[in-house]
N, C-alpha and C positions, 0 to 999 in steps of 0.2 A: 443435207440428208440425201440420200441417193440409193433407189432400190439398188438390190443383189444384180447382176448379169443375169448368173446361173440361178434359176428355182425349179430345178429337178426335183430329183428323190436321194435321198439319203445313199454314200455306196458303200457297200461293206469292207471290212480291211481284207485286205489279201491275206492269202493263208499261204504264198512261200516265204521264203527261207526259214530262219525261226520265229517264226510268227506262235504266240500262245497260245494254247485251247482256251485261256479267256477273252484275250485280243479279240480270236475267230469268233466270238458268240458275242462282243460289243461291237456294237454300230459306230461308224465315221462319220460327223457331221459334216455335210459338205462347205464348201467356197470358205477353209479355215482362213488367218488372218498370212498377209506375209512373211511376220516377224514373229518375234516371242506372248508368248500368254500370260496375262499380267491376273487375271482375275475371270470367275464365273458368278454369275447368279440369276436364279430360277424367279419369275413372278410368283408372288403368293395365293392371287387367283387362277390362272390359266399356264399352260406349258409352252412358255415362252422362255425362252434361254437367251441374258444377254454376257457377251463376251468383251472384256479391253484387250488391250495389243499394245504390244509396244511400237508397232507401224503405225500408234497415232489413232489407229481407228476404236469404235464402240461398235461389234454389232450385233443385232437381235434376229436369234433363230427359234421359230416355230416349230415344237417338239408334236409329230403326228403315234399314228400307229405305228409300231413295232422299229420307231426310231426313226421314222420317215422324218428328213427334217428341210424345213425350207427357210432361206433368206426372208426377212421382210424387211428390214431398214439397215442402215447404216449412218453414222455420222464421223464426223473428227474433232481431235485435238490439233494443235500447232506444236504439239510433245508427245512423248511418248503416253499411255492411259497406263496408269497404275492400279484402277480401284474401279470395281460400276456395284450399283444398288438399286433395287427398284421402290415406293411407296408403298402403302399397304393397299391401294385397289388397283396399283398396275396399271396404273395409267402415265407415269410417270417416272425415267430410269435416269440416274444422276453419275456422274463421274468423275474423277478427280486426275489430276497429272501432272506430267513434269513441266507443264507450260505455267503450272502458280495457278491454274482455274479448274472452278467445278461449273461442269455445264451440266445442262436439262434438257433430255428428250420428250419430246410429247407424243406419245402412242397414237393421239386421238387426232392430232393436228401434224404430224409429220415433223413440229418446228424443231431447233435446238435453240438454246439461251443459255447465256453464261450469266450463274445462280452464284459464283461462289469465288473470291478473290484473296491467295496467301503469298507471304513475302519469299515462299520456295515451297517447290513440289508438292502437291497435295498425295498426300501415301494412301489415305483410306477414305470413304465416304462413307456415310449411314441413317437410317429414314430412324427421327424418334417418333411413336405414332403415341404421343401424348394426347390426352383426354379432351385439352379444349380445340388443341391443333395440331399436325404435324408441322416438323421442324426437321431441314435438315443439317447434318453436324457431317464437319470435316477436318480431319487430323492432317498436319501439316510436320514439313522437316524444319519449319520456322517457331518450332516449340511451341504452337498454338493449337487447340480446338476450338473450333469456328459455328455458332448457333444460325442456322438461319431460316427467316421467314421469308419464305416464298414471296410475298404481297411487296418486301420492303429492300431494295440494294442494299444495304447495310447491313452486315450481323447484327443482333438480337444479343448479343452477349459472347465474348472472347475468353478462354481460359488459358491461364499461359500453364504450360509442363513444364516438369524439369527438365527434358531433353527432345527429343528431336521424336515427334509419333511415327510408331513402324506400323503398329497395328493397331485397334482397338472393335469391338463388337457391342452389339447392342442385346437386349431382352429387353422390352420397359416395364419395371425403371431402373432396372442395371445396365452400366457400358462401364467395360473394363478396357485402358489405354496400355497396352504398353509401348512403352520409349527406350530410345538410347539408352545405354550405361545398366541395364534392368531393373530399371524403373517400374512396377503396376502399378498403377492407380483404380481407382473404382472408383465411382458415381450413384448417386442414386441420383435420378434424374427428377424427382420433384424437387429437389433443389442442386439445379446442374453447373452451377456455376463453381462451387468447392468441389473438393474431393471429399468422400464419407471416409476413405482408406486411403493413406499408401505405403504400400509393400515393396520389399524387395524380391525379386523372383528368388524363386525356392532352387531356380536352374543355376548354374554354372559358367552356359553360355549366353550368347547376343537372342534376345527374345525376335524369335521370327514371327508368333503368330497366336492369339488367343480368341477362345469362343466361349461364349456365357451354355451356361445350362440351369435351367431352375428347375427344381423337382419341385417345390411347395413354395408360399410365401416366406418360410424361415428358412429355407435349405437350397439357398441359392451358390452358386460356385460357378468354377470357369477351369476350361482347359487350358495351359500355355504350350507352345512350342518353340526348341529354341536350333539352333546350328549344331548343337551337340550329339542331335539322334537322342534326345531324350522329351517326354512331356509330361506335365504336371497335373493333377487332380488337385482343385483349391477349392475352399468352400468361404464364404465372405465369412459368415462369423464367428467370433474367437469358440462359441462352445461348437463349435465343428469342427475343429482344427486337429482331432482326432481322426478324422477321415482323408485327410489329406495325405497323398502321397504320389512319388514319382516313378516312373520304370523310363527304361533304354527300349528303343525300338531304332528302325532304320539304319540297322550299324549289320556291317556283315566281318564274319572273321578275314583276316586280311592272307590267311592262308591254311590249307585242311591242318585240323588236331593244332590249331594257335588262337589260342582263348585268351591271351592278353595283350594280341596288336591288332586291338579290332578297326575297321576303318567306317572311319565316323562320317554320316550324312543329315545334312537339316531336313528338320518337319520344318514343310512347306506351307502347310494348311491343316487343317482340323474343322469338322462339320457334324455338327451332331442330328441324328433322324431326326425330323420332327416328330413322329408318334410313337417311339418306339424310344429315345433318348439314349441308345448305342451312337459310335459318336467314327470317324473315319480319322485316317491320321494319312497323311503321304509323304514323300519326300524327293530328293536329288537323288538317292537309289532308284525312282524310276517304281518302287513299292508305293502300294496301297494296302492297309491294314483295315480291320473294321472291328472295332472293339464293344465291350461291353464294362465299363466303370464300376458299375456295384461290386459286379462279376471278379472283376480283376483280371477279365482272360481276354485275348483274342479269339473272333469268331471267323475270324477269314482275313487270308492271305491273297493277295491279287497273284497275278504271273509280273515279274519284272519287264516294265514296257524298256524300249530302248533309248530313253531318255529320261529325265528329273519329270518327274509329276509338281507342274504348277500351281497349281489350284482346283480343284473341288465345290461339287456344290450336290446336296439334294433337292429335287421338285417340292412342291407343296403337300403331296401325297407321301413320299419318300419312297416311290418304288421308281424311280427314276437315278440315278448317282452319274452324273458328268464330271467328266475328269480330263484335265489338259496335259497332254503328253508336250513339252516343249521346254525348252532352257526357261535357266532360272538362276543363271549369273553365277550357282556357288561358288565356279573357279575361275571367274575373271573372261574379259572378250573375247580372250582366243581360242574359247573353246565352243565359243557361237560360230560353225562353221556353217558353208550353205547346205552341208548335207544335214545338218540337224531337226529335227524333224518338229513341227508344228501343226498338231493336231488337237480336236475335243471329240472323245469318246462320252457314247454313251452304254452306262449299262443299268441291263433289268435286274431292280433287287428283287431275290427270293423271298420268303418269308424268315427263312431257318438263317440269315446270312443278316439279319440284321433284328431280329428279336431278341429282346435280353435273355441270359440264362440266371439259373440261381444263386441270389448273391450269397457273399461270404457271410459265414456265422462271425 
């Protein structure tokens, strides 16, 4: 572990060249990482913002007033970091990578520990905050989800997937997996070791990314996103299956008045408000959308940043929205040049910018 250098003040983006009127009004968190942005996420008590990297590092930024943001820790992998999560009291941020390990920071002690061991790259981590204990679970490219208890080196119980985990999300007691080949799975995590469901995606293309949403105990569902520029509305059970449906986003015409050579970009991420249950969508366009599901509509259009939007996260509150402007591989190494840019913006949500409107008859 090893503090920041720098714990200044937050500096704002410059406003030459084409720099956006929404750019100019989001905040630059300082000392970004030196490589690409694998992943964001907010603690659930306090504004704490932890960041992976593909240079390896995990680090955590203390979100102040009006964006002020300061380094407090850092740690590493021996691989690139694909994935970080925190506990549910924040005391505790976990990680996974291409080194096959999930490590554990400790907020309270400074330490790192390696929590978590797979036979290839760990893609995703995530806190299940089960009733008698937390556990944490980690999706791997070695076709496994991995249960584990803190107290014991050894998982708690191994599920094998049918294919390789790219994504998966938590609500408890939903967590939906998707894998290679477009595979869903879903979980109800009182009994985590089957699947309750598995589906094929409703997409087309390679599943980039899924996040659970639960409106009630019976009307539970998940958003998927794939490579195609399109994402999904699912709802887990069969009499809901009327509610389900997809639209196209992140695609732009590929030339003025040519409506059918559109050029196609992956949803990168999707996050839904927490109090408000409008949900964000981004992508390799460098767009950020912020939608409303009941609705069927978008409420807001970002300005196009000058690179792929990696990852996304809202704070505990949800008037916070962090977002990584940095590669995101969709076209292969050679277009991770030095001048590509690697940064996590912060912006202030409105109210009007992320409240639902009224849904459809």
């Amino acid at each position: 572990m090893s503090f920041f250098a720098n714990t200044a003040t937050t500096t704002g983006v410059s406003a030459t060249g084409n720099t956006s009127a929404t750019a100019e009004k989001d905040v630059e968190v300082i000392d970004p990482p030196s490589d690409g942005i694998s992943s964001l996420s907010f603690s659930s008590q306090a504004d704490y913002l932890a960041m992976g990297s593909w240079d390896n590092s995990v680090r955590i930024y203390e979100v102040g007033a009006g964006g002020r943001t300061q380094g407090k820790a850092m740690y590493h992998h021996s691989g690139p970091v694909l994935n970080v999560c925190w506990n549910k009291d924040g005391t505790k941020i976990f990680s996974g990578g291409a080194d096959n390990a999930g490590r554990m920071f400790d907020v309270t002690t400074g330490q790192t520990t390696q929590v978590a061991q797979h036979d290839a790259p760990i893609k995703v981590v995530g806190w299940v905050d089960a009733p008698q204990a937390g556990i944490l679970a980690t999706g791997s490219w070695d076709k496994t989800i991995k249960y584990w208890d803190l107290r014991t080196p050894n998982p708690v119980a191994t599920v094998q997937l049918p294919e390789r985990c790219y994504t998966f999300d938590i609500q408890y007691p939903l967590m939906i997996v998707g894998t290679a080949e477009r595979h869903i799975q879903i979980f109800n995590l009182t009994n985590p070791n089957k699947a309750y469901k598995t589906i094929q995606s409703p997409l087309k293309g390679q599943t980039r990314v899924v996040s659970c949403f639960t409106m009630s105990p019976t009307a539970s569902g998940f958003a998927v996103g794939s490579v195609e520029g399109r994402v999904a509305i699912q709802y887990v059970e069969e009499e809901d299956r009327q509610r389900n449906y997809s639209f196209k986003c992140h695609r732009r015409d590929s030339a003025p008045n040519v409506k059918d050579q559109a050029l196609v970009y992956a949803v990168n991420d999707i996050c839904f408000h927490p109090v408000h249950g409008t949900f964000s969508t981004c992508g390799s366009d460098g767009i950020i959308n912020f939608w409303d599901k009941d609705a069927r509509a978008r409420i807001k259009t970002f300005d196009s940043a000058p690179a792929p939007i990696a990852a996304t996260a809202f704070n505990r509150n949800g008037d916070i929205f962090a977002y990584a402007v940095s590669y995101d591989w969709s076209k292969g190494h050679s277009i991770n040049t030095p001048g590509m840019p690697n940064k996590i913006m912060l912006h202030s949500c409105k109210y009007e910018e992320v409240r639902k409107r009224a849904a459809r008859k």
